[in-house]
Legacy VTK file of the C-alpha trace (Angstrom):
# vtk DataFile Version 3.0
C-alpha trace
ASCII
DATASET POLYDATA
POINTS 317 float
-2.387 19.792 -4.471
-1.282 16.471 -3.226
1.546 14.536 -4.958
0.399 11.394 -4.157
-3.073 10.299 -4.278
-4.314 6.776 -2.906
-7.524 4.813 -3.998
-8.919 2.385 -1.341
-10.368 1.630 2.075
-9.052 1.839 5.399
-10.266 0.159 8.407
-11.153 0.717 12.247
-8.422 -1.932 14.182
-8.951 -3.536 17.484
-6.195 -5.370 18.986
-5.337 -8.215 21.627
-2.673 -9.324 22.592
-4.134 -12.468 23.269
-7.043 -14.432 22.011
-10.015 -12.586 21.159
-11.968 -14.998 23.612
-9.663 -14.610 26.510
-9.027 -10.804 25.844
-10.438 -8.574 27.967
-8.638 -5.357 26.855
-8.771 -3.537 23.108
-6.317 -1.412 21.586
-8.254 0.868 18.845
-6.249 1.766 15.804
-7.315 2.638 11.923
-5.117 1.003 8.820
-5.791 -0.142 5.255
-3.547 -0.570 2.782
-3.951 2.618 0.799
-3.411 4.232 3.521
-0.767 2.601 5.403
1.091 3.832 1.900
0.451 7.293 2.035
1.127 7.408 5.712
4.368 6.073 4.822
4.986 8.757 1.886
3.721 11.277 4.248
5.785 10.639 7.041
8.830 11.525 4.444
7.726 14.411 3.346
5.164 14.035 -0.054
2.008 15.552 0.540
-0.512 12.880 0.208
-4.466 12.508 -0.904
-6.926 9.831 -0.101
-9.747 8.815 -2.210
-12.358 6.893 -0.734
-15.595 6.819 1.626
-16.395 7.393 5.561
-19.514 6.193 6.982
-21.253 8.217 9.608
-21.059 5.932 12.560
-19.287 6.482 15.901
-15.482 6.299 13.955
-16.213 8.586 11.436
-14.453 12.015 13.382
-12.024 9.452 14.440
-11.006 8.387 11.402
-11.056 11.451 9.784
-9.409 13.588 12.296
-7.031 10.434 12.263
-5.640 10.776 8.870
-5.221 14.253 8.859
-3.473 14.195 11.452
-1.035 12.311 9.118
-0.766 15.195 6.930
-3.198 13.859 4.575
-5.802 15.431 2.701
-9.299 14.431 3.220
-11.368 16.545 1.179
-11.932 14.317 -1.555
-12.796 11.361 0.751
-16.843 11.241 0.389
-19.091 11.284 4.046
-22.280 8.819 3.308
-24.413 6.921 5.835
-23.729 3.905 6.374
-20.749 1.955 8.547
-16.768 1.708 8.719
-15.239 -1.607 8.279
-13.583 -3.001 11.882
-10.958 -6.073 12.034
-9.780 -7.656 15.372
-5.876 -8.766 15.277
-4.755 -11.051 18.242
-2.183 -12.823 19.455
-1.845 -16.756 19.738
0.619 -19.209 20.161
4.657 -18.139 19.446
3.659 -14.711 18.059
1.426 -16.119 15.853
-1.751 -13.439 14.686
-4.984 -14.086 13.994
-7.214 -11.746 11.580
-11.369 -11.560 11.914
-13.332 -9.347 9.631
-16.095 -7.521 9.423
-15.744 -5.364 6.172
-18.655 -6.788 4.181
-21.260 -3.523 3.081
-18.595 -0.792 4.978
-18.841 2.547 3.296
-15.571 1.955 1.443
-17.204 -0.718 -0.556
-19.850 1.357 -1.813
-17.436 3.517 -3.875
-18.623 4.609 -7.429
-17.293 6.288 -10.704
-19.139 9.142 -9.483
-17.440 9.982 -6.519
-14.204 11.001 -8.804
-12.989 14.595 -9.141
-11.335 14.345 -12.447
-9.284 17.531 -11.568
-8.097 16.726 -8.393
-6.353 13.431 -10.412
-5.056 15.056 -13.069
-2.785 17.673 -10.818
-1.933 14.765 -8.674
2.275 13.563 -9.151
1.272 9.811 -8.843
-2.701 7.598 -8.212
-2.174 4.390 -6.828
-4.464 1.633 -6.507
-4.687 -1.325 -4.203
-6.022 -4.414 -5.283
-7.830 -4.889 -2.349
-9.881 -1.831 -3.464
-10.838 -3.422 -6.590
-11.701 -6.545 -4.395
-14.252 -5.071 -2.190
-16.877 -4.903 -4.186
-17.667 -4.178 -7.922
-18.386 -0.757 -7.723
-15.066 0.140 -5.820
-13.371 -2.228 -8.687
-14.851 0.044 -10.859
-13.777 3.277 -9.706
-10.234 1.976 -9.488
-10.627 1.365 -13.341
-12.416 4.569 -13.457
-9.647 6.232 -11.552
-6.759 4.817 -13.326
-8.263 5.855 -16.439
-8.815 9.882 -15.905
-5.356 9.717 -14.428
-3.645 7.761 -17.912
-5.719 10.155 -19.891
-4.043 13.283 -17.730
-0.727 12.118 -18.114
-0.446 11.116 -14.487
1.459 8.449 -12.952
-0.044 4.895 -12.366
1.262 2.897 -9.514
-0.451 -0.638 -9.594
0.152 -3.296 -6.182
-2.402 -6.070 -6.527
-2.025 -6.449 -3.074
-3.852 -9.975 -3.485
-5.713 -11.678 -0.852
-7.285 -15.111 -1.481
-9.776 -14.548 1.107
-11.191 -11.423 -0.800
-11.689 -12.940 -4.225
-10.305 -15.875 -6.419
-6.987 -15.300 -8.432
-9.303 -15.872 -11.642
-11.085 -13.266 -10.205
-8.294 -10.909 -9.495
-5.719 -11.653 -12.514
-8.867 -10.842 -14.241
-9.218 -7.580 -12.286
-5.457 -6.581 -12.748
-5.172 -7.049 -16.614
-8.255 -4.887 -17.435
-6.300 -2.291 -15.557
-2.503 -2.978 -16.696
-2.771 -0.991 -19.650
-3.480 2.267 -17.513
-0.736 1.122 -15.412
3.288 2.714 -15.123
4.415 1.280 -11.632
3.452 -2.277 -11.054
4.768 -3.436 -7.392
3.680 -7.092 -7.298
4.922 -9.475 -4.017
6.743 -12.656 -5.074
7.034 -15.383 -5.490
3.294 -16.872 -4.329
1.279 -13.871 -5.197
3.094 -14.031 -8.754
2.887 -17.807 -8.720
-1.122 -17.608 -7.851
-1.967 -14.527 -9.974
0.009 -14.825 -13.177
1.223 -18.449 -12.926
4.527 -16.414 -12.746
7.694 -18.107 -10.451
10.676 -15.528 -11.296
10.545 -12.115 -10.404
12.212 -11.513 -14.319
9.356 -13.418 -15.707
6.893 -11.661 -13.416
8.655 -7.861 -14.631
8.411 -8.903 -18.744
5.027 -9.529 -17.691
4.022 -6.509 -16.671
6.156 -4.642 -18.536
4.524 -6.369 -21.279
1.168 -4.132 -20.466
2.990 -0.719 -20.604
4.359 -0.290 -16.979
7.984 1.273 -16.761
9.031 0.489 -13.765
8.386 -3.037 -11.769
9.347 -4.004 -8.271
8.480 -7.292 -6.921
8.743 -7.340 -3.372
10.347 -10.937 -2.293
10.125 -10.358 1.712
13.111 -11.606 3.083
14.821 -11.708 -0.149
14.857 -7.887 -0.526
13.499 -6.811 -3.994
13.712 -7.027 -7.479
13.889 -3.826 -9.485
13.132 -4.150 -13.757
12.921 -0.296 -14.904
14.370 2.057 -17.475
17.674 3.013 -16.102
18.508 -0.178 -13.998
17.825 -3.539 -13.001
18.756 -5.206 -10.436
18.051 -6.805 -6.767
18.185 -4.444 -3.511
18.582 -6.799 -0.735
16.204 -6.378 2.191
17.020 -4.403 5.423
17.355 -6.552 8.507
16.756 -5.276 11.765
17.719 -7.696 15.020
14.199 -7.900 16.344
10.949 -7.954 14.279
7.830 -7.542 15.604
5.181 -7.046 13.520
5.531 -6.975 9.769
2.017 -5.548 9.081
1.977 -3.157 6.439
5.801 -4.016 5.658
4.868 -3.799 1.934
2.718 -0.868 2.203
5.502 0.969 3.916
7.954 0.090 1.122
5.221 1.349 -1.880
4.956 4.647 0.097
8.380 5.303 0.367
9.554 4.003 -3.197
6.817 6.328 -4.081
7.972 9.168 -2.549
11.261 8.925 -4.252
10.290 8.740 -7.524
7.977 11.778 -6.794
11.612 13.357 -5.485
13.257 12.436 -8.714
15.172 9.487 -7.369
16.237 6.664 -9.956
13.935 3.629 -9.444
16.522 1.311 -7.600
17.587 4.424 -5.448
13.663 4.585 -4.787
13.806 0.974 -4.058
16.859 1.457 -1.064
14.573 3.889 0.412
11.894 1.726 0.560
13.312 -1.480 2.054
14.712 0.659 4.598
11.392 2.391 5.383
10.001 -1.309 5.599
12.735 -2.600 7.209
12.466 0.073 10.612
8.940 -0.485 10.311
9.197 -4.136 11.463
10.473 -3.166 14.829
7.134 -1.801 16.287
3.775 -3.234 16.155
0.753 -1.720 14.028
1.316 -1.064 10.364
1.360 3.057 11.054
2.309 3.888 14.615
5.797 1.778 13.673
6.378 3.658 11.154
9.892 5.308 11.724
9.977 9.420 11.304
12.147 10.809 8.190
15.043 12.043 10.185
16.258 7.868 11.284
14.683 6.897 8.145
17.818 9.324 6.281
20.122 8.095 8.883
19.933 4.468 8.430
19.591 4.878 4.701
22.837 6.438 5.254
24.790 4.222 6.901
23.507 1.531 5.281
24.895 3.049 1.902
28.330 3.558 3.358
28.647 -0.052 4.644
27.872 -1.512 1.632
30.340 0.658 -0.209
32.980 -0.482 2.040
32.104 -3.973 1.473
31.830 -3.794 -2.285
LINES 1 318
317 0 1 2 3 4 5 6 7 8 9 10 11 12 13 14 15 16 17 18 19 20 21 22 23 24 25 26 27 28 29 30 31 32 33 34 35 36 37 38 39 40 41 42 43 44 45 46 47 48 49 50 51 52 53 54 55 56 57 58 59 60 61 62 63 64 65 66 67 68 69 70 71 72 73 74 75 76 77 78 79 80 81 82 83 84 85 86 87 88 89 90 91 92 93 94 95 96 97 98 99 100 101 102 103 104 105 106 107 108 109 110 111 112 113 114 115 116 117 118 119 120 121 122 123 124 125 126 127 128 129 130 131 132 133 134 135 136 137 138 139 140 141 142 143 144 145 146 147 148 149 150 151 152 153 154 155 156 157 158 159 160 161 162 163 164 165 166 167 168 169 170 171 172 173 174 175 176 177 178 179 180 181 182 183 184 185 186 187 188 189 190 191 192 193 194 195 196 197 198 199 200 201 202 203 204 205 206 207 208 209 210 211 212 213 214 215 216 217 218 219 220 221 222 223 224 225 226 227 228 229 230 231 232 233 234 235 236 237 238 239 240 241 242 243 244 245 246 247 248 249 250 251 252 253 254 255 256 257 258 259 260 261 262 263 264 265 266 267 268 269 270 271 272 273 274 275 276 277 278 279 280 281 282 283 284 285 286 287 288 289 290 291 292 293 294 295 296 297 298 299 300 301 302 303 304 305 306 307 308 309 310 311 312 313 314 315 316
């Protein structure tokens, strides 16, 4: 059974590297926040589920054959009729990227309480939810809640990023969202400081931890970009500064590369900040490719620059 099981929607991507009016060439890719993360956890090593729904249009074998080719397990990932959500990324300006939807109705967003395999959960290491699932729609919202409460009830691990995206929903909306599933939650991994400052009202990562740990959760990592993180958890507290690479290209899925990985420690018995090296590291390779999975760097240089990393900042302490 998989250690790691992820709640959400993931996307067909087309990309330009130029306008979307000038473009004349497509680059076809699939990512989604849930699971950019377990691609990330996979890539390390954790064997990794995916909860969620495929429509049956043209992308559906592609998709699926897609992430399983990842190493992740698709059997509890429901086939209905109906269509895959599709976003367009291109290129304008210095670098600059431009997103365009079309996600409205996809077969994600039809998620219900119903689609849940209570047993599958409750063997399952760690659930994690995205905000942006509970954002889709009302039913997905709902089976998030419904999710994260058969996996509280089992004694399974909660892991909480609200992931939140003004565009999606209001923060009234989503705060609202998040605290109705808090209590359910142990691993909160909020960004800082403008989702905390937007969602909670929140401008220090400390006050954004007591927070959260004010709901239950025992371990809290707010991601602060450039600023590394900030890690409040039974056993140690403390920042882990970020991991800079000389050329970034993309940081798509950054943050969904670090949840995977800090995942995938704790699931390896690793002590929350140790999690949190691995993760920034993960993140930090990431960076140096474009797309938020095909950058993701394989476990071998992932070790390695971990690594090093550790030993230069031993000599400099």
């Amino acid at each position: 059974m998989p250690d790691i099981l992820s709640l959400g929607e993931c996307m067909v991507e087309f990309f330009a590297e130029e306008p979307l009016a000038e473009a004349k060439n497509l680059q076809k890719a699939f990512a989604g926040d849930a699971l950019n993360l377990l691609a990330a956890a996979s890539r390390l090593g954790s064997t990794c589920g995916f909860l969620s729904r495929v429509g049956d249009d043209p992308f559906q074998n592609y998709l699926l054959n897609g992430w399983e080719s990842l190493g992740i397990d698709t059997s509890h990932v429901k086939r209905v009729q109906g269509r895959n959500g599709i976003y367009f990324i291109s290129i304008y300006g210095y670098g600059e990227r431009d997103f365009t939807y079309y996600r409205a109705g996809s077969a994600p967003s039809t998620m219900t309480p119903e689609d849940l395999d209570p047993d599958y959960i409750a063997q399952a290491r760690v659930l994690h939810i995205s905000g942006i699932a509970q954002a889709i729609s009302a039913s997905a919202r709902a089976t998030a809640l419904a999710a994260a409460r058969i996996a509280h009830e089992a004694h399974v691990c909660v892991s909480f990023d609200p992931n939140f995206r003004p565009a999606l929903w209001s923060a009234e909306e989503a705060r609202a969202a998040a605290e109705e599933l808090l209590p359910h939650v142990d691993i909160a991994l909020p960004s800082g400081p403008e989702e905390s400052q937007q969602l909670f009202g929140l401008t220090t990562p400390q006050e954004t931890a007591d927070y959260l740990h004010g709901f239950g959760a025992y371990a809290v990592v707010v991601k602060l970009g450039e600023a590394g993180v900030y890690v409040s958890a039974e056993g140690g507290t403390g920042t882990v500064p970020a991991f800079t690479v000389p050329h970034v290209v993309d940081t798509t899925g950054a943050g969904d590369a670090f949840d995977g990985a800090f995942l995938h420690g704790l699931v390896q018995n690793m002590p929350p900040l140790d999690a949190a090296r691995l993760g920034v590291v993960m993140a930090g390779l990431k960076v140096r490719g474009r797309g938020a999975i095909a950058s993701l760097p394989e476990k071998s240089e992932v070790e390695a620059a971990l690594a090093a990393w550790e030993r230069k900042s031993d000599m400099l302490a």
